[in-house]
C-alpha positions as a Markdown table, in Angstrom:
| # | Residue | x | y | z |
|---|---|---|---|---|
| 1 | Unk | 107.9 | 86.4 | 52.2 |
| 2 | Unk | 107.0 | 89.9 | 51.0 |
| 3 | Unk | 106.8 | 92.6 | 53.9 |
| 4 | Unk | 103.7 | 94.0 | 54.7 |
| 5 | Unk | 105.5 | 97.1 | 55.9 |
| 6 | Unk | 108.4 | 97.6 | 53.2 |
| 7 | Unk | 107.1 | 97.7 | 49.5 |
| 8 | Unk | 111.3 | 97.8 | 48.0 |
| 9 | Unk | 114.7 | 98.6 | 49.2 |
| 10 | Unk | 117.9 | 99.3 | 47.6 |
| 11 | Unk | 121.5 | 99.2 | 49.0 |
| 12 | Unk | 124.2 | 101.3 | 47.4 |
| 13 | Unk | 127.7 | 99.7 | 48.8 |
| 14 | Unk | 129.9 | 102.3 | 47.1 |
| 15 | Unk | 128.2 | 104.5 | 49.5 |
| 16 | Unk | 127.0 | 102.4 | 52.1 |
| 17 | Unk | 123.0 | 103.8 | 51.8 |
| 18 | Unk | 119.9 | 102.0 | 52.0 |
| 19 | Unk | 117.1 | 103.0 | 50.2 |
| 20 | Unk | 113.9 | 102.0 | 51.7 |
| 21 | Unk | 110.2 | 102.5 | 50.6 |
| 22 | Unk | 107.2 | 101.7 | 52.6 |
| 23 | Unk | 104.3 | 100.4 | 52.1 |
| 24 | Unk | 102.7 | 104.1 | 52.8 |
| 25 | Unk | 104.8 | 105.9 | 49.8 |
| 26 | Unk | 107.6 | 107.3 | 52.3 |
| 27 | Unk | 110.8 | 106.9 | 51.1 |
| 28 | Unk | 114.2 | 107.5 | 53.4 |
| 29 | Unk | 117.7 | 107.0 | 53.2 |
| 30 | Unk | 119.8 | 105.1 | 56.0 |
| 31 | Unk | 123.5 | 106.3 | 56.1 |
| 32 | Unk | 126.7 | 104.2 | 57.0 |
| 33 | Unk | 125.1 | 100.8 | 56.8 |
| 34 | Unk | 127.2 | 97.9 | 56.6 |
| 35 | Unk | 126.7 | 95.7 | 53.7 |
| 36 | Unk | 126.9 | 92.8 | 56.0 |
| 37 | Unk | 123.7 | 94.7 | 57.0 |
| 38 | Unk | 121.9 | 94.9 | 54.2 |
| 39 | Unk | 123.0 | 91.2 | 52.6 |
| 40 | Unk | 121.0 | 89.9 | 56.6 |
| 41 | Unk | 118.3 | 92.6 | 55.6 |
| 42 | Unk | 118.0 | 90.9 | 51.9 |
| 43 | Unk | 117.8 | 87.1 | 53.0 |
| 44 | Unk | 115.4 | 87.7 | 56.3 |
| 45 | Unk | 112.6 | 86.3 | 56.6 |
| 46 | Unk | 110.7 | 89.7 | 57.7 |
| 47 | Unk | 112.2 | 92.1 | 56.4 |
| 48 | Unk | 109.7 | 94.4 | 58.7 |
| 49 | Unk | 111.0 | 92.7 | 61.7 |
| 50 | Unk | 114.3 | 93.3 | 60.8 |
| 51 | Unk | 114.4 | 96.5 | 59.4 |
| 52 | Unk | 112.7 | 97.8 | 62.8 |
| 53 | Unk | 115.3 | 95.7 | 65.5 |
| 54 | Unk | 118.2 | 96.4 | 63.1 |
| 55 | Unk | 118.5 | 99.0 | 61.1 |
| 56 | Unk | 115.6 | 101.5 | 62.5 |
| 57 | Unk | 116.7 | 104.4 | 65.1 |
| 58 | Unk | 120.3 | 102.6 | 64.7 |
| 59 | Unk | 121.5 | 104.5 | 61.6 |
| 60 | Unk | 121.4 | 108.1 | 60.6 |
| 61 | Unk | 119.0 | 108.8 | 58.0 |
| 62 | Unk | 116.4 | 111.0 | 56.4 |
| 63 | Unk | 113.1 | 111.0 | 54.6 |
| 64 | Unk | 113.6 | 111.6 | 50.8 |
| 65 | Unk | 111.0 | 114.0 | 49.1 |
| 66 | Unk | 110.0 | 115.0 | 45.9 |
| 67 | Unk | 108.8 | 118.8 | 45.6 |
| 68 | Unk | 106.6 | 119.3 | 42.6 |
| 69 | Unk | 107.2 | 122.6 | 40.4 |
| 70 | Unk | 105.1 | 124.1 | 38.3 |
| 71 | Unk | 105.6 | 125.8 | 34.5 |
């Protein structure tokens, strides 16, 4: 079932990140996260629902921004 809170997310085992986008554009990257983690997050039903009860507040992370420079 696509989320209506989470448009994609990516998990990097050699580093153990999760890469999560939201539906509103914010992008942040969740630290330490078990791939056990991320293979439940992957076959969940709602991935919203899980995100929030396992993974949100639970892992250290931080919002990942683009500056844009001008020439």
């Amino acid at each position: 079932m696509p989320s209506t809170v989470i448009r994609r997310f990516v998990y990097c085992p050699d580093n153990s990140e999760l890469w999560v986008e939201f539906v509103t554009g914010r992008r942040y990257v969740y630290s330490d996260v078990p791939s056990e983690v991320a293979d439940a997050m992957r076959g969940a039903f709602a991935k919203g629902i899980y995100f929030n009860t396992r993974i949100r507040d639970r892992f250290p992370h931080r919002e990942v921004t683009h500056e844009h420079t001008e020439s």
